[in-house]
C-alpha positions as CSV (number, residue, x, y, z in Angstrom):
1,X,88.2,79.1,104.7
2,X,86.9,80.1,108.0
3,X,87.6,76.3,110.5
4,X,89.2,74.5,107.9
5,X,92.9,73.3,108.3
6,X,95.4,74.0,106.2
7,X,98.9,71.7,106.4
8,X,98.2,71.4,110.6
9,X,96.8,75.1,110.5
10,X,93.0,75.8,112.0
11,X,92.0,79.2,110.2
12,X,90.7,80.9,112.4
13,X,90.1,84.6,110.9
14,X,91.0,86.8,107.8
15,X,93.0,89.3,109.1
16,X,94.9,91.2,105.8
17,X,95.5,90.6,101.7
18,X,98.1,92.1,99.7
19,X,98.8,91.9,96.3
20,X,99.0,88.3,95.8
21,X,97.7,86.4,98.9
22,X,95.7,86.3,102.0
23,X,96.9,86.3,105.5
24,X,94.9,84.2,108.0
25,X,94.9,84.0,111.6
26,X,95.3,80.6,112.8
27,X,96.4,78.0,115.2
28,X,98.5,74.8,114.9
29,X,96.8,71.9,115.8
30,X,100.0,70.1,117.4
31,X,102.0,72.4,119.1
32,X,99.1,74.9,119.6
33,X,100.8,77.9,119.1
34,X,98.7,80.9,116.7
35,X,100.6,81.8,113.8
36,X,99.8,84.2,110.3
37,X,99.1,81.9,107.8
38,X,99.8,83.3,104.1
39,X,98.5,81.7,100.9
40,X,98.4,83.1,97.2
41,X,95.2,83.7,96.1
42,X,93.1,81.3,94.3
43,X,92.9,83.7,90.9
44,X,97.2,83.2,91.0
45,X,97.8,79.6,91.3
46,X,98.0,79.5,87.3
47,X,99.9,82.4,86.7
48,X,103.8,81.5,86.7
49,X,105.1,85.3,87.8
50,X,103.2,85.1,91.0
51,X,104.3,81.6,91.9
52,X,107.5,82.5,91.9
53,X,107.5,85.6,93.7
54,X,105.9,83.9,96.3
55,X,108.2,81.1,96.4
56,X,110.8,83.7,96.5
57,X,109.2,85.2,99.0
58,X,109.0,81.8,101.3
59,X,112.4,81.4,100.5
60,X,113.9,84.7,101.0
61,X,112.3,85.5,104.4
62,X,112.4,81.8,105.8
63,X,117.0,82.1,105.3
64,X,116.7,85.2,107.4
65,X,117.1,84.8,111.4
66,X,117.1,87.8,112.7
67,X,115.0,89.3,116.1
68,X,113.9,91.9,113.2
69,X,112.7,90.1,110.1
70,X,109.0,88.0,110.9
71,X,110.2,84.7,111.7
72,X,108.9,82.0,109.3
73,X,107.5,79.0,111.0
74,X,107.4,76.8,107.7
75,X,106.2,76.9,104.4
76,X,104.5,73.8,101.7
77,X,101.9,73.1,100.0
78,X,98.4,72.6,100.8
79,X,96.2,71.5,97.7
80,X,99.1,72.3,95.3
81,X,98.2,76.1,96.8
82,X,101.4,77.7,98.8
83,X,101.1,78.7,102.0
84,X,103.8,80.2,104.6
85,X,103.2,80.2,108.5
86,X,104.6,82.9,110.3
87,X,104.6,84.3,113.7
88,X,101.7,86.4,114.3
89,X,102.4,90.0,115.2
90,X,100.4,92.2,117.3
91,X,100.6,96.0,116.4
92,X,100.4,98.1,113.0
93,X,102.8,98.8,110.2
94,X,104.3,101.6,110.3
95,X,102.7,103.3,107.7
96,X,99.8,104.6,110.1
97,X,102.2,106.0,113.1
98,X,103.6,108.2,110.1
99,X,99.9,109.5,109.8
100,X,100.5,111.9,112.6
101,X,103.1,113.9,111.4
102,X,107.0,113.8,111.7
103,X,108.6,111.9,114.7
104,X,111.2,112.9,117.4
105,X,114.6,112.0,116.4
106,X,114.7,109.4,119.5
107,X,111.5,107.1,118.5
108,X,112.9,107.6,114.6
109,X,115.9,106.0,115.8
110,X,114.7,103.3,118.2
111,X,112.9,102.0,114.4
112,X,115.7,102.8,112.3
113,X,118.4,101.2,113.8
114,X,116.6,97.7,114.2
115,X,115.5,97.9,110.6
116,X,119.5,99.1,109.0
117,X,120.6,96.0,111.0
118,X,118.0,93.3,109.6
119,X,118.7,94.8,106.2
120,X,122.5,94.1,107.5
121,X,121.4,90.3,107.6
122,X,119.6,90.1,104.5
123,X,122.6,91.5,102.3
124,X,124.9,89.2,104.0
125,X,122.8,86.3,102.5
126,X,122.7,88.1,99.1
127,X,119.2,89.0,99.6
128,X,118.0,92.4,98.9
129,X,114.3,93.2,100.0
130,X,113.6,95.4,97.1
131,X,110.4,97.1,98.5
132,X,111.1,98.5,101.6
133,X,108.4,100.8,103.3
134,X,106.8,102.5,105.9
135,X,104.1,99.6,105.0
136,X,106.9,96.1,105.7
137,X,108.0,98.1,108.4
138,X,105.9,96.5,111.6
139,X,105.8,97.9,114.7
140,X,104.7,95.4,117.3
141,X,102.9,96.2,120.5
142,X,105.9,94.9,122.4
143,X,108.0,97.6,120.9
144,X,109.6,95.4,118.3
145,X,110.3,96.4,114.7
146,X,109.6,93.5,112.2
147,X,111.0,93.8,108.8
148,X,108.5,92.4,106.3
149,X,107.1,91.2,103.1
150,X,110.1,89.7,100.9
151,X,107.8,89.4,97.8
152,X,109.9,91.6,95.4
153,X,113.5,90.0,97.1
154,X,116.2,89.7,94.7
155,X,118.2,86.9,95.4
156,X,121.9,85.7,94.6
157,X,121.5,82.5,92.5
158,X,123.3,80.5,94.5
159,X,120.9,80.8,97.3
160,X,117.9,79.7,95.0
161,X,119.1,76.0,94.5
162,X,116.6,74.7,97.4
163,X,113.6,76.5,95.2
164,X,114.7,73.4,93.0
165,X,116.0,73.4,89.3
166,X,112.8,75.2,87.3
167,X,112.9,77.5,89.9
168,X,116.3,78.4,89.3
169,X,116.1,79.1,85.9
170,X,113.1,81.0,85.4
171,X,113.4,82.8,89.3
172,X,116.1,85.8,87.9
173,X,112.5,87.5,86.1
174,X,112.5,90.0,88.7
175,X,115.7,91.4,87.8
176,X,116.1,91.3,85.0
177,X,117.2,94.7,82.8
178,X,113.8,96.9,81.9
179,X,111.6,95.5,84.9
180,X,110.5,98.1,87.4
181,X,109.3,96.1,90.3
182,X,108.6,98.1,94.2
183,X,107.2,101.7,94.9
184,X,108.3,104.3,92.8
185,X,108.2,106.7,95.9
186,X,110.6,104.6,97.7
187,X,112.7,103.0,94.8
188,X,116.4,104.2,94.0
189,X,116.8,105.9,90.5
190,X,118.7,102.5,89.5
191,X,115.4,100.8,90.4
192,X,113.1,102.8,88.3
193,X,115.2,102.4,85.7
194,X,115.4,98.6,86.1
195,X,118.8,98.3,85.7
196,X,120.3,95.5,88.2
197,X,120.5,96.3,91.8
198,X,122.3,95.3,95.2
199,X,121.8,96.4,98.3
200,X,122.5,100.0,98.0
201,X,119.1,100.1,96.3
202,X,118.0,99.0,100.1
203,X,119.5,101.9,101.4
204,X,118.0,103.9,99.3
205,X,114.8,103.5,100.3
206,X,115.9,103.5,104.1
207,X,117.0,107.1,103.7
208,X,113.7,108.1,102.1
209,X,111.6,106.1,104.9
210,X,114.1,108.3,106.9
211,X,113.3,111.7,105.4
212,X,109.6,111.1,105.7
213,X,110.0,109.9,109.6
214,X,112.1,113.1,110.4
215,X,109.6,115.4,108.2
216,X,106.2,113.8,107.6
217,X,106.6,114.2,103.5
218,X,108.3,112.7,100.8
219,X,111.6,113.9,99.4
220,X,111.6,115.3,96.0
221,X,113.8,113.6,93.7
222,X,116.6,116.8,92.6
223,X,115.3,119.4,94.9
224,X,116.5,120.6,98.8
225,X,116.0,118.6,101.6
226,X,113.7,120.0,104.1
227,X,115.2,120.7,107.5
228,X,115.7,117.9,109.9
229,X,117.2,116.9,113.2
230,X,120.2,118.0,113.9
231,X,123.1,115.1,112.3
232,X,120.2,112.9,110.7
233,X,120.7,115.4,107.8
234,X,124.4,113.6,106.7
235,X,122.6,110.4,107.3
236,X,120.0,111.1,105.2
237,X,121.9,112.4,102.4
238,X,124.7,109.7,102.1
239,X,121.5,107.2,101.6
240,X,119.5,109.0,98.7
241,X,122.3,110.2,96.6
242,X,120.8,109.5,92.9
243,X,124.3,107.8,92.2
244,X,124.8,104.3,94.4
245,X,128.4,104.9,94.5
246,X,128.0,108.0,96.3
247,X,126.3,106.3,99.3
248,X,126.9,104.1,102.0
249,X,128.7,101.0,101.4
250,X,126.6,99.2,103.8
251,X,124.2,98.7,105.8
252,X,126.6,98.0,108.6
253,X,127.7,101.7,108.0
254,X,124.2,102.8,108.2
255,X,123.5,101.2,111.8
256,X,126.9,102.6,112.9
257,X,125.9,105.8,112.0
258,X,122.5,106.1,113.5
259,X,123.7,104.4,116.6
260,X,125.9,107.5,116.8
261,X,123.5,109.8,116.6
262,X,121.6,107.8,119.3
């Protein structure tokens, strides 16, 4: 893939794969600018599940606006493959900071805030991410965080029309009752249960991203919480209670809160 042009994209490198596709550095031939190209692998194009997901995905993260969420240059077709372009982020997820141990309260906050309110933005669209982690967490060497991967995204079916009619009809797969879709470390009891979900499922995994920020390991689901900063600990708490009800209503709430603390 190495040179060749995808859409107006010049591949330039490989630079990550997930689950489903490959990330590409690359550059646009008319307005020059480099951008992260995404396509779905080759050994997906014939299975329906992953085409959607990844439609989903394009859709999902290309409605958001937000100084938080990757900005999504444009998404098509190339070859009846899908591709998304995206802007291309300098820095590392969020996942590897966490390998040195717990952070101070101030740099847990200067990430948690940015990331309660782009989760703010999402639910007002009727998306919920469904999969947040310290991994779609991206921390930019400009100090940005970037809220990312919306592969797993549940979205209201009234924002799926421009995914087209098939789309949908067969695009509620991922929520529906019995499916367990994210990372079980991370996912609200609801979740692993694959009952239906809203954003409070979001929260959810905020507070445990939270919990292991503030103390390096995961919470255990029914036992104490380890000790952490001083006020964080309410925080915390009103985001993993096992029943939805008992947390915060929003992520608006959320953001107030930790600016608070701040």
């Amino acid at each position: 893939m190495i040179g060749e042009v995808v859409a107006r994209y010049r591949i330039l490198e490989e630079i990550g794969r997930g689950s489903m596709g490959v990330v590409y550095k690359a550059q646009d031939t008319f307005l020059g600018r480099f951008a992260a190209l995404k396509l779905i692998a080759e050994k997906y194009l014939e299975d329906r599940e992953a085409l959607i997901r990844f439609e989903r995905e394009c859709h999902a993260a290309s409605a958001l606006v937000h100084p938080n969420i990757c900005t999504v240059f444009e998404t098509g077709q190339w070859r009846n493959r899908p591709y998304m372009a995206m802007e291309l982020l300098q820095g590392a997820p969020l996942s590897e900071q966490l390998r040195a141990g717990p952070m101070a309260i101030g740099e847990l906050l200067r990430i948690a805030i940015p990331v309660a309110s782009a989760l703010e933005a999402a639910h007002k669209l009727g998306i919920v991410h469904r999969d947040i982690k310290p991994a779609n967490l991206f921390l930019t060497s400009r100090g940005q965080v970037k809220v990312l991967d919306f592969g797993l995204a549940k979205i209201r079916r009234r924002h799926l029309a421009p995914l087209g009619d098939d789309m949908a009809t067969v695009a509620t797969f991922v929520t529906m009752p019995g499916r367990m879709l994210g990372t079980y470390a991370y996912m609200a009891p609801e979740q692993v249960r694959g009952d239906a979900v809203d954003g409070r499922a979001d929260l959810y995994s905020l507070g445990v991203v939270l919990y292991e920020m503030a103390t390096g390991t995961l919470p255990v689901r029914g036992a104490p919480m380890a000790p952490v900063p001083r006020g964080l600990g309410p925080v915390i708490a009103g985001l993993i209670a096992p029943d939805r009800n008992a947390r915060y209503r929003g992520a608006a709430e959320v953001r107030e809160a930790l600016e608070k603390l701040r």
